[in-house]
NUBA-289941 format. One record per atom (N, C-alpha, C): x, y, z. Coordinates in pm, whole numbers, plus 50000, padded with zeros to 5 digits. Example, Ala and Ser with C-alpha at 12.3 -4.5 7.8 and 13.67 -1.06 7.14 Angstrom:
BEGIN
513194943150780
512304955050780
513204967050780
512854977550708
513674989450714
512905000350787
This chain:
BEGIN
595469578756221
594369573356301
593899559956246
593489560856104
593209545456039
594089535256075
595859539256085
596759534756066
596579522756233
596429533256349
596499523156445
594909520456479
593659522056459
592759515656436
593159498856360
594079503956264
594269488556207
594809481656289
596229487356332
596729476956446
596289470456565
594749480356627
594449478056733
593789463756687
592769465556566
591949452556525
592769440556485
594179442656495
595179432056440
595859423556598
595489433456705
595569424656815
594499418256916
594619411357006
593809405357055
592949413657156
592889424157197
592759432057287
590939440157250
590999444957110
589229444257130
588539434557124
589079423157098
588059406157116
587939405857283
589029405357295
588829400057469
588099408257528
587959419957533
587519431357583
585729426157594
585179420957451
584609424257403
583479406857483
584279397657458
584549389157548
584049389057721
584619398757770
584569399257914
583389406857924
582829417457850
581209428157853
580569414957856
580589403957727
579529395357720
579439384357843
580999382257862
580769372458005
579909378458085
580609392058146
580079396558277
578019402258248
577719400758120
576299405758095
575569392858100
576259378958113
575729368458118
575639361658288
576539365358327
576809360758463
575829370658533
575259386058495
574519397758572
573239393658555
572969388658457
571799376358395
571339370558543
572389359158571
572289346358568
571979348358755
572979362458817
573659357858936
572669375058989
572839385158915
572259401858945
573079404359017
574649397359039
575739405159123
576919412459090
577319407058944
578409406858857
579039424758854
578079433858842
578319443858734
577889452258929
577929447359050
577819454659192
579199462159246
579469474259286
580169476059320
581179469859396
580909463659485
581639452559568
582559440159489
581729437159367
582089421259351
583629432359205
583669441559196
583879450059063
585299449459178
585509453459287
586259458359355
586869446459384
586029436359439
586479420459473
587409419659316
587049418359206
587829410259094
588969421459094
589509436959140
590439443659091
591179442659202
590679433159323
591639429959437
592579421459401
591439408559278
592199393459299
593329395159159
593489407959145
593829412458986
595269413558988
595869419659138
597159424059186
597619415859142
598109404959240
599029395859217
599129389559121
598129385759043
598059374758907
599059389058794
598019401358767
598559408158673
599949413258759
600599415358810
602359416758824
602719405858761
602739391558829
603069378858773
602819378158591
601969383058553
601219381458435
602739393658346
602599403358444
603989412258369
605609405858332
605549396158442
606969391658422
606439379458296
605789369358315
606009363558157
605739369858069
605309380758031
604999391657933
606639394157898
607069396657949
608619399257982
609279390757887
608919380657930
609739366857960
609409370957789
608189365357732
607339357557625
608169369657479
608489379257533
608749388857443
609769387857381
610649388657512
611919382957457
612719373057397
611499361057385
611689348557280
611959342057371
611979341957535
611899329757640
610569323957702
610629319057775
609209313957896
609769317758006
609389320258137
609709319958300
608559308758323
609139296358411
608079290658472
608369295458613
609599298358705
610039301258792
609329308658876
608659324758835
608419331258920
607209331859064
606809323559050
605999319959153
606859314159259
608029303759225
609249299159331
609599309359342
610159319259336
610879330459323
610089338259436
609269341759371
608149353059477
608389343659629
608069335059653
607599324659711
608809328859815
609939325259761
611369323559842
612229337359939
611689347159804
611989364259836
610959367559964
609849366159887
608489367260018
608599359860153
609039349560162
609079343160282
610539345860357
611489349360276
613109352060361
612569368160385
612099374060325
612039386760379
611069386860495
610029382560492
609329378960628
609399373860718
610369364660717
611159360160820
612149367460832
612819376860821
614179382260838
613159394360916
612369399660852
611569411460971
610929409361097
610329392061074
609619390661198
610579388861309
612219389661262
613319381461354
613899390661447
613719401061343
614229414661389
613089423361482
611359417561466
610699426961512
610729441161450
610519441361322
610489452561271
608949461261259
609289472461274
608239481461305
608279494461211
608809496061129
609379508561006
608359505260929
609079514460832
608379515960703
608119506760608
607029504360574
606479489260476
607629488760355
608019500660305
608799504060155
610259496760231
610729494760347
612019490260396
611589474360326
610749471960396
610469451460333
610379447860191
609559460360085
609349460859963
610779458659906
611809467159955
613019470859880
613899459759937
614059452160023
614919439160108
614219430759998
613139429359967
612439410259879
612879418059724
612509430559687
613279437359557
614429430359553
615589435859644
616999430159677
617249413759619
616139408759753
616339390459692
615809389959550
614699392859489
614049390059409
615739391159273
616009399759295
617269406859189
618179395859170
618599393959275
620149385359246
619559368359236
618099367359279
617869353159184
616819354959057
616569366859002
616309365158863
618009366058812
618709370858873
620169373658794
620579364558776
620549351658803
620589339658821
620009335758695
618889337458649
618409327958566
618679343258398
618939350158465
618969356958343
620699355958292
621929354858389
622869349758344
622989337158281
622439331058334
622049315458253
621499315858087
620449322558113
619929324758005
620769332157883
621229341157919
621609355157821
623319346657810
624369345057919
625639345557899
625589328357858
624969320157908
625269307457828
624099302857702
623409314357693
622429305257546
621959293357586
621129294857718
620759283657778
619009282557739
618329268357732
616639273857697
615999281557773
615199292557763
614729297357880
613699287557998
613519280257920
612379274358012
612749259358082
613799254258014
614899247358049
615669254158187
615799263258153
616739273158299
615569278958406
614599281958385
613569284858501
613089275658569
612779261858480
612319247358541
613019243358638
614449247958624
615389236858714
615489248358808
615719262858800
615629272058935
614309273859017
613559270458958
611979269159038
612249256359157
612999247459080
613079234959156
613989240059300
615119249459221
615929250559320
615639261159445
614879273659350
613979281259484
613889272759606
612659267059540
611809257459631
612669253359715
613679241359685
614439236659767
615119243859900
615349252559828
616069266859920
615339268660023
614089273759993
613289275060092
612389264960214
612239254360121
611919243960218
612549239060295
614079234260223
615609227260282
616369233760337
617369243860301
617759251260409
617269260860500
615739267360414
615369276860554
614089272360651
613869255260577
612699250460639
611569257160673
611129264860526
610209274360554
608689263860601
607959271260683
606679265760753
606059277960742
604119276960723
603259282060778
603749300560849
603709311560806
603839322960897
602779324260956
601629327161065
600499332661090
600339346361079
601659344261172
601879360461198
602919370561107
602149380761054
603349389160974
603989404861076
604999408460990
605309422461076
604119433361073
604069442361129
602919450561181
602679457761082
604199465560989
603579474660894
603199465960788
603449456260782
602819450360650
601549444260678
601119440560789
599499435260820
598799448060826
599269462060840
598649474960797
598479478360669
599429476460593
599459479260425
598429472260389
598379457160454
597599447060378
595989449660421
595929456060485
594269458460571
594079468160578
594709480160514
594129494960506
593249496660374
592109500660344
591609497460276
591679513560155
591809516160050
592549525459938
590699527459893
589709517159848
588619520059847
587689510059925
586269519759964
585969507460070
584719503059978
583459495659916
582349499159915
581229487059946
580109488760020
579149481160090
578189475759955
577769465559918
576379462059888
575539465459962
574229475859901
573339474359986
572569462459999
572409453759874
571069446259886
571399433260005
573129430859968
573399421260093
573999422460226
574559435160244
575659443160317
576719440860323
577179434360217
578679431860207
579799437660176
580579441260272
581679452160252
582789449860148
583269452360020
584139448459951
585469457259998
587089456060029
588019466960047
588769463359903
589299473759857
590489474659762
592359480359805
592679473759878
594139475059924
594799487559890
595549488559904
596719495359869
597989493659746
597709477259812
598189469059677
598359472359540
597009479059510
596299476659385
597019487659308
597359496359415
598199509759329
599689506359319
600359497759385
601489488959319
601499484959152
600339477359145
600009470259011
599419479058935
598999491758954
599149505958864
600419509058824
601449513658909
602519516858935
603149508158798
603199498758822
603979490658784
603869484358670
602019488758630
602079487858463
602239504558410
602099510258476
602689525258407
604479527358372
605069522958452
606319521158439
607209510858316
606229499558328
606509489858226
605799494458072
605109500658063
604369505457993
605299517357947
605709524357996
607049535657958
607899530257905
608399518657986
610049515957935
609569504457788
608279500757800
608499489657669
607929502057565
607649510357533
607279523157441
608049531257426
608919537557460
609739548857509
611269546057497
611779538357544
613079533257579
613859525357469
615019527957486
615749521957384
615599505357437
616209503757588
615939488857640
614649478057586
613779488557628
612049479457570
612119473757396
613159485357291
612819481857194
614119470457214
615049470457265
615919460857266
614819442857299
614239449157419
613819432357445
612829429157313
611779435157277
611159429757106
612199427557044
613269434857016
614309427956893
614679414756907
615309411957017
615879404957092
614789391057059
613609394457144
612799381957083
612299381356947
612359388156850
611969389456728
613269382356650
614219384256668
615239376956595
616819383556697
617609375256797
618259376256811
619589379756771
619799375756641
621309378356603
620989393156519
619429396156441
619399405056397
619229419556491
618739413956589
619379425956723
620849429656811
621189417856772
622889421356738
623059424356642
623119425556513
623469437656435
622859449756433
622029452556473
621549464456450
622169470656592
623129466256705
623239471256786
623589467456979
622369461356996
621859456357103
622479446257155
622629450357266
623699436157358
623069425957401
622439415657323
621909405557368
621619396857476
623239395557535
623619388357624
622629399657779
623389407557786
623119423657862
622069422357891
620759422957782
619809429057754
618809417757828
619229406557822
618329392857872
618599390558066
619909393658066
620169393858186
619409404658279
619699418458228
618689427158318
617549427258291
616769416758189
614959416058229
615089405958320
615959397758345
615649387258442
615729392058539
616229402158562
616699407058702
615459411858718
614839423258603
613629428358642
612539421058671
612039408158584
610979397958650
611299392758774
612529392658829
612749384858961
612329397659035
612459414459023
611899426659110
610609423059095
610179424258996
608219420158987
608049405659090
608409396759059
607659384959103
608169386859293
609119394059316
609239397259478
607789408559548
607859416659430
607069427259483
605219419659493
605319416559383
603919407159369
603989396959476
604739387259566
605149384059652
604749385659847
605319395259831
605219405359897
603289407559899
603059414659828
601739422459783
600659408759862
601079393359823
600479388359855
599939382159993
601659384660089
601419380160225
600719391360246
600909401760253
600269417560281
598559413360268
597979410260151
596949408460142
596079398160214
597069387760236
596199374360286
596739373460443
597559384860515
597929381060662
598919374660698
599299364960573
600129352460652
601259350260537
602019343060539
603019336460461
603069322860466
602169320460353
602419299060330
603479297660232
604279292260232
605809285960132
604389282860057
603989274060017
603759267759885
602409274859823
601829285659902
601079297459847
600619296659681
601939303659667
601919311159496
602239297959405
602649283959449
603549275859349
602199276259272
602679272159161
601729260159090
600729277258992
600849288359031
600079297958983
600979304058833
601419294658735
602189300158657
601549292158550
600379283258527
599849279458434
598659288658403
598259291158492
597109306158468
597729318158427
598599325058464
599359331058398
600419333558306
600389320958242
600919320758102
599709317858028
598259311758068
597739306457978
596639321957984
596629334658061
596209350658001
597269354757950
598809357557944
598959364457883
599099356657733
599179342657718
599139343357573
597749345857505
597029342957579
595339344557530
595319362357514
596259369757612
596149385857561
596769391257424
597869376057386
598039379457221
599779378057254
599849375557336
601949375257364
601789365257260
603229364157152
603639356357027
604549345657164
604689331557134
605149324457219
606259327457153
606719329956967
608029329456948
608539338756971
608199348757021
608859364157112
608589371956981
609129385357073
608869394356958
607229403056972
606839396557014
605239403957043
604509399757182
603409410957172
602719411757290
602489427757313
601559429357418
601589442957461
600689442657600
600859453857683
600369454057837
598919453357815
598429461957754
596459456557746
595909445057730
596489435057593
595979421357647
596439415457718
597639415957772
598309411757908
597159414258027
597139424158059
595879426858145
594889422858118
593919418658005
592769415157985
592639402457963
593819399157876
593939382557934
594049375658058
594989385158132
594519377158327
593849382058391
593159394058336
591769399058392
590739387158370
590569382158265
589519372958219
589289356358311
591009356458273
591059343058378
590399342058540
590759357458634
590079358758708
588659362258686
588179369958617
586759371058612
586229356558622
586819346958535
585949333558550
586189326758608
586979327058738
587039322158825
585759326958957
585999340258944
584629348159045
583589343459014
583329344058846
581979340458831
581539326658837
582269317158840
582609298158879
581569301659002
581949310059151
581719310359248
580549317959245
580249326059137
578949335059148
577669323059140
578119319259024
577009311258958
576839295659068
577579293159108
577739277459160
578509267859101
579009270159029
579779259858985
581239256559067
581749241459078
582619240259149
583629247859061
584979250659145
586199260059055
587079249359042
586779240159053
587639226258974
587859227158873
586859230558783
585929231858652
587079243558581
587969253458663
588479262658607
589909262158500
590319247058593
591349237858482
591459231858358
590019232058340
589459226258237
589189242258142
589469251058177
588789267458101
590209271158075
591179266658187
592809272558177
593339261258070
593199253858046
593469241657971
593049243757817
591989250857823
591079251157668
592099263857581
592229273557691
592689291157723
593989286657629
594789283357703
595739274957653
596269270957546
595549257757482
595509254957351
595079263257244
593889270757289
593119284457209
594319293357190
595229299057284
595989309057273
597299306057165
597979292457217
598809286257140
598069286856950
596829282356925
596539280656817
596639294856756
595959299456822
595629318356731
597079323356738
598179321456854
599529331056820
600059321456679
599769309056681
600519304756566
599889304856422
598339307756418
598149312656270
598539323556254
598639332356368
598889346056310
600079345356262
601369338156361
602469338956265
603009335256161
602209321356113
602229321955993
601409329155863
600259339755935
600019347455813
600879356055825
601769365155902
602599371555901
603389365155800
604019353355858
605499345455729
604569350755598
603499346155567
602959343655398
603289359555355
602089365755438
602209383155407
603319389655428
604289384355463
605859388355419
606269379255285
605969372255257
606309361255186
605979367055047
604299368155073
604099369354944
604479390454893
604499398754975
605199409154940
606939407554838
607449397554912
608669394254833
608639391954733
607759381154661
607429374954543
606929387054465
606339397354504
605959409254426
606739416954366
607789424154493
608739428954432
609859420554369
């Protein structure tokens, strides 16, 4: 019990925590809306899409790479699959569209994860230039434009409401999707296989020291390729989740949403040199980012202002993963010198 008490205080996860009570007790201060059923439901709506996205660089960050890609990615899967249903007039089951952008999502993370894994290519070097090429894809050959209109079961998924609840003092109805139990789903699952699984301990090795996860075993090459595949399933499904939620399909939607979500999950404690991280500050790090974005809008402040918080997030996160790793080097260091 002492043992992971220690570890818990050795990660970032009771600061932030601890962090977000004091934000949200300052903003309940400031605004008396923060801590309302509605606005609680509002931030675990805007939570979906960022935390899936937030899972795949978790992914990424572990394994000793970056993804800047997946927002092109989502972007390209999400919009060919919505156009391929609206073409057809499809009227089935929502899980048929989930598993078609799954499909796309697969064979272009496979793409960047062959790159990555079979040529020892940079990771972030190889996502930069397939983000470019998404995009292209989608703008240039499928001349993606504006959707208004989506297929029927998915403007149902996206508007059935999983919880409903009213403010009394203003009457404002907050809904919580359906969505939201996706992004359950999907940290319970990831949460299994990175604890449990021989694969999960493969991707920490893997980013912890590559060649020493080839000796001990682990197919390196293998092992990088099918997380890419798996962040390209996440960033489709998150994708997806999002036309569902907002009605429509805009191409350039999601771009540009991959500096906020690298700059929570390293603030949740992901090591940029791989090798570390875990799903709670993952979540509480892009929990936070959204909380202060809501509360930007609670309080009045323009959300311009939020680039300047993702910017600070950022440098803050970069600084703390890198003292820690060098007290790690010393406190390995100096154990050696002992014995």
């Amino acid at each position: 019990m002492k043992r992971k008490f220690n570890n818990l205080m050795n990660t970032n996860t009771p600061y932030l925590f601890l962090i977000i009570l004091f934000l949200g007790i300052l903003v309940q201060i400031k605004s008396g809306q923060f801590f309302t059923g509605n606005n609680i439901v509002d931030l675990l709506s805007a939570l979906v899409v960022p935390g899936i996205f937030a899972f795949c660089e978790l992914l990424a960050l572990i394994s000793g790479g970056i993804d800047v890609s997946f927002p092109a990615l989502a972007s390209l899967s999400a919009y060919a699959t919505t156009k391929i249903m609206l073409d057809m007039h499809y009227e089935g089951n929502v899980i048929v569209v989930f598993l078609l952008a799954m499909l796309i999502g697969a064979v272009l993370g496979a793409l960047n994860g062959f790159l990555i894994g079979y040529f020892d290519l940079n990771a972030m070097i190889v996502t930069l230039g397939t983000s470019s090429v998404f995009q292209g894809i989608m703008q240039g050959t499928l001349k993606a434009n504006q959707l208004s209109s989506i297929p029927t079961p998915m403007k149902k998924f996206g508007t059935t409401p999983f919880v409903s609840i009213t403010n009394k003092a203003n009457g404002l109805t907050s809904n919580l999707p359906y969505t939201f139990l996706i992004f359950v789903a999907a940290c319970i699952i990831l949460f299994f296989v990175l604890r449990y699984t021989i694969f999960g301990r493969g991707i920490y090795a893997t980013g912890g020291s590559p060649s020493s996860a080839y000796a001990a075993g682990f197919n390196v090459k293998r092992t990088k390729l099918i997380l890419y595949i798996i962040i390209g399933i996440l960033a489709s499904i998150a994708g997806i989740c999002r036309v569902c939620m907002m009605q429509q399909m805009h191409p350039t939607n999601m771009l540009g949403m991959e500096m906020n979500i690298i700059a929570g999950v390293v603030l949740g404690g992901a090591a940029l040199t791989g090798g570390g991280g875990n799903l709670s500050g993952c979540i509480l790090g892009t929990f936070l980012i959204v909380m202060v974005e809501n509360s930007m809008i609670l309080l009045g402040i323009p959300t311009t202002w939020s680039n300047v918080f993702v910017g600070a997030v950022i440098v803050i996160g970069v600084t703390v993963s890198a003292l820690r790793s060098n007290k790690s080097v010393n406190r390995k260091a100096g154990k050696g010198m002992t014995i």
